[in-house]
C-alpha positions as CSV (number, residue, x, y, z in Angstrom):
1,X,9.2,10.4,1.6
2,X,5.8,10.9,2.5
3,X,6.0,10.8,6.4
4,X,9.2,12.9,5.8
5,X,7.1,15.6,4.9
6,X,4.8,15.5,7.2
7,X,7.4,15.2,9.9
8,X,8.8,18.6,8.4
9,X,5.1,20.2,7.8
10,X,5.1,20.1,4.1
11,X,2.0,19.8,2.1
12,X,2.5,17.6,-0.3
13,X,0.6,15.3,-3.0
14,X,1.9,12.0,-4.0
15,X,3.1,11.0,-7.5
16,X,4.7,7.1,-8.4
17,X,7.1,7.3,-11.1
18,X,10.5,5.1,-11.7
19,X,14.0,6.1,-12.7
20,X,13.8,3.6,-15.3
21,X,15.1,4.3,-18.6
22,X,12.8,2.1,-21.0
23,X,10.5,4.8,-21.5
24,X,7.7,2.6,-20.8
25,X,5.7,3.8,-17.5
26,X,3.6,1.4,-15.9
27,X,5.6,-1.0,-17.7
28,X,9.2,-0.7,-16.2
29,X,10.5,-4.0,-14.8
30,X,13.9,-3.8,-12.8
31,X,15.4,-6.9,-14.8
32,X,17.6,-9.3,-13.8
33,X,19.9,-6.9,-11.7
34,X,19.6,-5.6,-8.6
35,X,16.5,-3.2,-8.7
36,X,13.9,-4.8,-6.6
37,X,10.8,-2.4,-7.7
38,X,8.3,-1.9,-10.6
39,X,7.9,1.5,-12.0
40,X,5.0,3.5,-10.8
41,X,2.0,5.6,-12.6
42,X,0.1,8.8,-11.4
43,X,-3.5,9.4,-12.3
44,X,-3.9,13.0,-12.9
45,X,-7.7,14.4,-11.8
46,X,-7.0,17.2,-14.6
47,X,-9.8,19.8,-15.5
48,X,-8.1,19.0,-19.4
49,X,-6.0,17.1,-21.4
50,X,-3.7,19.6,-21.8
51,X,-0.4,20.8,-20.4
52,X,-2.1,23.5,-18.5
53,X,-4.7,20.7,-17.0
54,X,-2.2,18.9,-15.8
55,X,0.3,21.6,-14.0
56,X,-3.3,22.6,-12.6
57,X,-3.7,19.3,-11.1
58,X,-0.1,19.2,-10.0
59,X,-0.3,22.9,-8.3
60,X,-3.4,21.3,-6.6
61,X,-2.3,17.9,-5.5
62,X,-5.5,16.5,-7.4
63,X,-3.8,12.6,-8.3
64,X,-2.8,9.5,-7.0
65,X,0.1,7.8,-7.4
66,X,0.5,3.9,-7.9
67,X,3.0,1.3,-8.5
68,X,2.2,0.8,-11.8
69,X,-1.3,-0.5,-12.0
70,X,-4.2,1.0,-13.4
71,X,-6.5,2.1,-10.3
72,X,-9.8,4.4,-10.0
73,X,-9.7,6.2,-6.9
74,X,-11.3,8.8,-5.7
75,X,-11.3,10.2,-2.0
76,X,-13.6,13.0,-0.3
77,X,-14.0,14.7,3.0
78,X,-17.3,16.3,3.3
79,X,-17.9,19.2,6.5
80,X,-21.2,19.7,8.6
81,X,-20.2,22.6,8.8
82,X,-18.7,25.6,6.0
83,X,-15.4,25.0,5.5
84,X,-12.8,27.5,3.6
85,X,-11.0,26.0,0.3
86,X,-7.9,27.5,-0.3
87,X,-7.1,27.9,-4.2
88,X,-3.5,26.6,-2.9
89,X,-1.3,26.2,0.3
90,X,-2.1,29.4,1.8
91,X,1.7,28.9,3.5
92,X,2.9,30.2,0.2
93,X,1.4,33.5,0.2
94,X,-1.5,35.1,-1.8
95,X,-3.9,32.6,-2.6
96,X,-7.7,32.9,-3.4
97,X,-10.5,30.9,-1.1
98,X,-13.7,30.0,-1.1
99,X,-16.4,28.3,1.0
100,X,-17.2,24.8,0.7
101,X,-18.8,21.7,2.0
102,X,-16.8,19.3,0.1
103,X,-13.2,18.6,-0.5
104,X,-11.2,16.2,-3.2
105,X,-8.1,14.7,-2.6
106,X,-4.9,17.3,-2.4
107,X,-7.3,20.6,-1.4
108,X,-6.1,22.1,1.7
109,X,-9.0,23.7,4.2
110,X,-9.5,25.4,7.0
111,X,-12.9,24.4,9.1
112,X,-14.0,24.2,12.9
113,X,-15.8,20.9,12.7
114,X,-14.5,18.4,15.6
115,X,-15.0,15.9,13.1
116,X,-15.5,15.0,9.2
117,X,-17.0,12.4,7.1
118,X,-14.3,10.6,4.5
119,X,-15.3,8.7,1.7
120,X,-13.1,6.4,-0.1
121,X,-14.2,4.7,-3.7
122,X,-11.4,2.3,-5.3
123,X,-11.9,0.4,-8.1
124,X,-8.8,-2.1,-8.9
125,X,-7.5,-4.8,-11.4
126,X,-7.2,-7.5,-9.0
127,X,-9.0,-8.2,-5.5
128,X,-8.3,-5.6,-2.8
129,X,-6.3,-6.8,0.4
130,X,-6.2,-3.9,2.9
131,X,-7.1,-0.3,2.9
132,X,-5.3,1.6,5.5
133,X,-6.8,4.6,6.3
134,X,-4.1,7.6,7.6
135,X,-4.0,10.7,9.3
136,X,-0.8,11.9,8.6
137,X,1.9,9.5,10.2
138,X,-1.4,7.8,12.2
139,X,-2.6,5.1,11.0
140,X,-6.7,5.0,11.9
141,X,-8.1,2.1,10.8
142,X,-6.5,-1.2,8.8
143,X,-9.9,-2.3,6.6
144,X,-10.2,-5.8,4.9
145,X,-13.1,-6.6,2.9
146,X,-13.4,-10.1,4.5
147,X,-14.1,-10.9,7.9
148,X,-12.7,-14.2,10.0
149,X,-15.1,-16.3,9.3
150,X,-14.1,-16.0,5.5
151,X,-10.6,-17.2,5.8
152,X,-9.9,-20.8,4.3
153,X,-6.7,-22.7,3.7
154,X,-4.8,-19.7,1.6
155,X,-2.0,-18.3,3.8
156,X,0.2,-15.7,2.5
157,X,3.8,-14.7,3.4
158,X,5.8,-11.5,2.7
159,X,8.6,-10.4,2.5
160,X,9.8,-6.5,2.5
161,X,11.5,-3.6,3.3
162,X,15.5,-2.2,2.3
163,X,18.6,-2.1,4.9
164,X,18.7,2.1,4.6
165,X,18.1,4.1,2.0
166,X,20.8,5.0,-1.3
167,X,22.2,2.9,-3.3
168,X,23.3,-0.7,-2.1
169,X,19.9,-0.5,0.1
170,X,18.6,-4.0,-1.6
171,X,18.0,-7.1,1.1
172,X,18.3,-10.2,0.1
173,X,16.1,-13.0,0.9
174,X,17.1,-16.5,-0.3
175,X,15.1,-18.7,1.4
176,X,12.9,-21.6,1.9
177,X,9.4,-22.7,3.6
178,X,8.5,-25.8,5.2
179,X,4.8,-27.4,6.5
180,X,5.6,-29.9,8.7
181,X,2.6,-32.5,9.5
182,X,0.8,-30.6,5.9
183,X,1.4,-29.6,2.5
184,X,1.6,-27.1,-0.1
185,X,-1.6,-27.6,-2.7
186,X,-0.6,-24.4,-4.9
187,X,2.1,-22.0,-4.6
188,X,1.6,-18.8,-6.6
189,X,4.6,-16.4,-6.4
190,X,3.8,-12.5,-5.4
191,X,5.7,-9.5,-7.1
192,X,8.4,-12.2,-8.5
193,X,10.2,-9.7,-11.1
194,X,12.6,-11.8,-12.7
195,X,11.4,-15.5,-13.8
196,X,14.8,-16.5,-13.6
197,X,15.5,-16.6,-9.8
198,X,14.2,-19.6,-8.5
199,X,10.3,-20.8,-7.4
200,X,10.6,-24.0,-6.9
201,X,8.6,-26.9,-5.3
202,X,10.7,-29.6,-4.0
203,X,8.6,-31.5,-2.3
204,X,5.0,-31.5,-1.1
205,X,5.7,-29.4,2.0
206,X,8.7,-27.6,0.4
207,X,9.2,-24.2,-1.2
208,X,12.5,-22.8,-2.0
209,X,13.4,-19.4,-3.5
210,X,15.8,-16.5,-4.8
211,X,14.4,-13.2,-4.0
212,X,15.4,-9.5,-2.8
213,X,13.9,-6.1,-2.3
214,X,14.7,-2.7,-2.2
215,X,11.9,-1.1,-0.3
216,X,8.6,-2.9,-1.6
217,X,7.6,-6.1,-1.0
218,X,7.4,-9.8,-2.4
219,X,6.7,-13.5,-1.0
220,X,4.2,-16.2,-2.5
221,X,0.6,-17.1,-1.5
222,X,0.3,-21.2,-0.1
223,X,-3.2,-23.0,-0.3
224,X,-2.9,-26.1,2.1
225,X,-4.3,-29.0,1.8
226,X,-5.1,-29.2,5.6
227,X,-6.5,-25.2,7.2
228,X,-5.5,-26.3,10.8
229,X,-2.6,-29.1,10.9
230,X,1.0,-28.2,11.0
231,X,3.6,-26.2,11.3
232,X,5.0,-23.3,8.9
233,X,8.7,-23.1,9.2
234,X,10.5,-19.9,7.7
235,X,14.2,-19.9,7.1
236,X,16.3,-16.9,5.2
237,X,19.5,-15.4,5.9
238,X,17.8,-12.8,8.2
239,X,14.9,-15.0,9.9
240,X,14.4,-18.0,10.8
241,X,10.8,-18.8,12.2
242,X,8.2,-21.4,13.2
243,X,4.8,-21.0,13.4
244,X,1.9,-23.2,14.3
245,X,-0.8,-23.2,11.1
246,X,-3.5,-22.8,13.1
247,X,-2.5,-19.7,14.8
248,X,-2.0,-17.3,11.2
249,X,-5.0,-15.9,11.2
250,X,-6.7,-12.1,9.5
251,X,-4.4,-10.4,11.8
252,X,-0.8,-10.5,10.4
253,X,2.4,-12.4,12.4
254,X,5.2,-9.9,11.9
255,X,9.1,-11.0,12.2
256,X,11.0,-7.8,12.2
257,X,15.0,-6.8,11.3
258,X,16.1,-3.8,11.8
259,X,16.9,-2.1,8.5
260,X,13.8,0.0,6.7
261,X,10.4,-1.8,7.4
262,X,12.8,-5.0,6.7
263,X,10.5,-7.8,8.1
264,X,8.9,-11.2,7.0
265,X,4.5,-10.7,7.5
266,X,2.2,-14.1,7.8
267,X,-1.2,-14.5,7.5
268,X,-4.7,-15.9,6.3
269,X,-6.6,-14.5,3.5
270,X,-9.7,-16.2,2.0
271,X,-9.4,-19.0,-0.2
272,X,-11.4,-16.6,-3.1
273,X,-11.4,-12.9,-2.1
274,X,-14.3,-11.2,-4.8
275,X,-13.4,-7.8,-3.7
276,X,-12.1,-5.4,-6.4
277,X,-14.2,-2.3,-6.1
278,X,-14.9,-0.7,-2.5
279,X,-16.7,2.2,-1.1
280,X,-15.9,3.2,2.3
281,X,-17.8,6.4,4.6
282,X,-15.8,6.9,8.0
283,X,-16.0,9.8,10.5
284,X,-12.9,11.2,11.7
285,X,-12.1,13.2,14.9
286,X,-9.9,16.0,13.6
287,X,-6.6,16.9,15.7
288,X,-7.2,20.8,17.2
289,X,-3.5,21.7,16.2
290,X,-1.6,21.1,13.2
291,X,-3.1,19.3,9.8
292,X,-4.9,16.8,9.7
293,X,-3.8,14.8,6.4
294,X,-6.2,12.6,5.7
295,X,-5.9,9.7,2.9
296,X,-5.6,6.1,2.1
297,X,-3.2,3.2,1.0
298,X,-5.1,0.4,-0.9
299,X,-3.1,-2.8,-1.0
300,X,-3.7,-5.0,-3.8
301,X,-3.9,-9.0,-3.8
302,X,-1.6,-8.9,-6.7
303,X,1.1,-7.0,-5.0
304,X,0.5,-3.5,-6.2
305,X,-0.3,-0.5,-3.6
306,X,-2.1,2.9,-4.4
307,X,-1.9,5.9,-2.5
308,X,-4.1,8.9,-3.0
309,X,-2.9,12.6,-2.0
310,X,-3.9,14.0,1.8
311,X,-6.7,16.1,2.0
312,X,-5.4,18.9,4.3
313,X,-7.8,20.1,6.9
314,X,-6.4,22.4,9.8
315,X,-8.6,24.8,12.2
């Protein structure tokens, strides 16, 4: 939904919520149906506790949405240059402004500089895989918090993405994974909803599963017992893959089908990743025409993702 408003030139901030109906946010599991997602939270930046605090935050895009677990973030752009802070999108009409250096994530600016400074501070529950740092539907820069050399004998394999969007969108993939020449030392299953579909290990090199999504993502992480030897074979109802061990590496192995982002992702992570809080500082060459939407998608080792709201900056 997000790249359809950019692709229509809305200004938008981004909110994670469910259409659950537990009335439990944060804590709404899809069951043993068909629902293949968790239910979301936002993280209001609100002046207040208070009604009015939080429409304020809302009428600002000042919060960050995530897919239910409990993240700081907190994302900045800072200008060399003066830089005009609109009190809202100045698209709608009469609004107020005011100069500034400094911008929070959702403000909308206008400012001449050919390039800004963006800071990114996260702070999760569980180790951080990937921060992917956006322009709008550009993707600048995929940052991992470990480098080659730290990769050890953890592999991880995904699966994701819905056959169109509606109802009836879910894809299903039953499955199993083979080493040849190798084997499996632990399995740990990722974003596995329902304990009853099955996760089992049937023999050393052997993984078998039930499994679907909707639009997220789920698979398992696999610690070998050799880092090099063998080959990884994949085989669901929509692909069917092999893959020497020693070529999944930081750098994902992607196995698309059609559908929505409906694809199978390999690769190496390290065998302990220590990395749950991050502070990033990047400069960024701003676009001369249009807005430049600048924010982040932190992806979690435990299978959650957080998203803050764009910082607009147009000249």
């Amino acid at each position: 939904m997000i790249a359809d408003a950019f692709e229509q030139g809305y200004r938008v901030g981004i909110v994670s919520n469910s259409d659950g109906h537990k009335g439990r946010p944060g804590a709404s599991h899809p069951g043993s149906t068909k629902f293949g997602a968790y239910g979301g939270l936002t993280c209001m930046l609100a002046p207040s506790f208070s009604r009015t605090g939080f429409m304020e935050s809302l009428q600002k895009r000042h919060h960050y949405g995530t897919t239910g677990s409990r993240v700081v973030l907190d994302t900045r752009v800072t200008f060399e240059g003066p830089a005009k802070l609109y009190s809202d999108d100045p698209n709608l009409g009469n609004v107020t402004s005011k100069i500034a250096n400094e911008a929070m994530m959702g403000d909308i600016l206008r400012s001449s500089d050919n390039e800004v400074t963006f800071s990114v501070d996260v702070h999760g529950p569980s180790p951080i895989e990937r921060i992917d740092i956006r322009n709008g539907l550009e993707t600048i820069e995929v940052y991992r918090p470990y480098q080659e050399a730290d990769l050890g004998r953890r592999i991880r394999v995904l699966w994701e993405g819905s056959e169109y969007r509606g109802r009836g969108r879910e894809t299903v993939w039953d499955g199993h994974a083979e080493v040849m020449d190798n084997s499996f030392e632990t399995l740990t299953p990722i974003n596995r909803y329902n304990p009853d579909k099955k996760f089992d290990q049937t023999a050393p090199g052997r993984l078998e599963w039930s499994a679907l999504t909707t639009g997220g993502f789920g698979g398992f992480d696999a610690v070998l017992k050799d880092s090099q030897q063998g080959t990884l074979k994949i085989d669901t109802t929509l692909i069917k893959e092999e893959i020497s061990v020693q070529d999944i590496g930081r750098d994902e192995i992607i196995f698309e089908n059609g559908g929505i982002e409906r694809r199978i992702r390999i690769f190496r992570l390290p065998n302990t990743n220590p990395h749950r809080t991050i502070k990033l500082k990047r400069k960024i060459k701003l676009r001369k025409h249009g807005d430049n939407a600048l924010y982040v998608r932190v992806t979690f080792e435990d299978g959650h993702y957080a998203w803050s709201s764009p910082i607009y900056i147009f000249d």
